[in-house]
C-alpha positions as MATLAB code, in Angstrom:
seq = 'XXXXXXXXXXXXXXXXXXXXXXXXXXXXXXXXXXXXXXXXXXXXXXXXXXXXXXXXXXXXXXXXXXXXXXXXXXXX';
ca = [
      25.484  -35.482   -6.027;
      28.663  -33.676   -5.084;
      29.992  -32.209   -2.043;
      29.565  -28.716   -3.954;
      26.487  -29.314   -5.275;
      24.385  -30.277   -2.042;
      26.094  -27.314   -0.173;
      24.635  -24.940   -3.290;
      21.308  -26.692   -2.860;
      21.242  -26.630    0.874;
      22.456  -22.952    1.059;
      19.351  -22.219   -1.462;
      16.990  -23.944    0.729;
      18.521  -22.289    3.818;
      18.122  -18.655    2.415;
      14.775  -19.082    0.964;
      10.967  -19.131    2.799;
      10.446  -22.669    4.627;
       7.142  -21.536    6.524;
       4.241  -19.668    4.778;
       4.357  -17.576    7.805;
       7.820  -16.436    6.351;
       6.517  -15.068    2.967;
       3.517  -13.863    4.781;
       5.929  -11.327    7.600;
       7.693  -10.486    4.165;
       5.017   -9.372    2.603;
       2.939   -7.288    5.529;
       4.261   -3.958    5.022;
       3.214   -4.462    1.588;
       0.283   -5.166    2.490;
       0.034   -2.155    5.002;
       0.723   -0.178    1.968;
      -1.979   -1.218   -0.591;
      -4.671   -0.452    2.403;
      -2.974    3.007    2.720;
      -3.744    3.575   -0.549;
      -7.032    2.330   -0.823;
      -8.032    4.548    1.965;
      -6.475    7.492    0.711;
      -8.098    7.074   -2.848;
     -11.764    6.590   -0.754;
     -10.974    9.646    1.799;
     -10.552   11.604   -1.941;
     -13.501   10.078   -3.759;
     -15.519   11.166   -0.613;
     -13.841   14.259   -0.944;
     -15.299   14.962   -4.043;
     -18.577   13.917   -3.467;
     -19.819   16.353   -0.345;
     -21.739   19.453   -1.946;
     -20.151   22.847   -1.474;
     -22.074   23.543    2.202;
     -20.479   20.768    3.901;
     -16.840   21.169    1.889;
     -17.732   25.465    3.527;
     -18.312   23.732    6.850;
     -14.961   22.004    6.776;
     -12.848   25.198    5.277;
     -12.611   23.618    2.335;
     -12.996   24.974   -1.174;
     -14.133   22.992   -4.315;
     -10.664   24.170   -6.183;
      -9.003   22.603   -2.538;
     -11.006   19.575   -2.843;
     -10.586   19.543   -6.664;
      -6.937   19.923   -6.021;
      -6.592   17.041   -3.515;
      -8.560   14.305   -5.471;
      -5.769   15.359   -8.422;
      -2.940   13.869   -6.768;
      -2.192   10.172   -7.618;
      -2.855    7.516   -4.916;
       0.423    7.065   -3.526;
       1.192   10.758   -3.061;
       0.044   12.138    0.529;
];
């Protein structure tokens, strides 16, 4: 192998994961993310399902509540 060539290779193994723990840190905020979503897409589902006394008791309207379980996942 040539000088050039085992610098390339050891540059690539120098930039990319060695330790599962690595990939794992990379990926948390991803992670974060998902479960931000999965709550937010329960909290509306929930939403959705209280009867109109309990959506009264919380100043909520069905056309609010309607409105709110609309919105895509990812958008707060």
């Amino acid at each position: 192998m040539s000088a050039l060539n085992r610098t390339a290779v050891s540059h690539e193994l120098a930039s990319s994961p060695t330790h599962p723990l690595d990939l794992a840190t990379r990926l948390e905020p991803v992670f974060a993310l998902i479960a931000v979503w999965q709550t937010r897409a329960k909290q509306r589902r929930d939403l959705m399902a209280l009867p109109d006394h309990m959506l009264q008791d919380i100043g909520v309207t069905r056309a609010d509540a309607h409105r709110e379980a609309s919105k895509p996942f990812w958008k707060a």
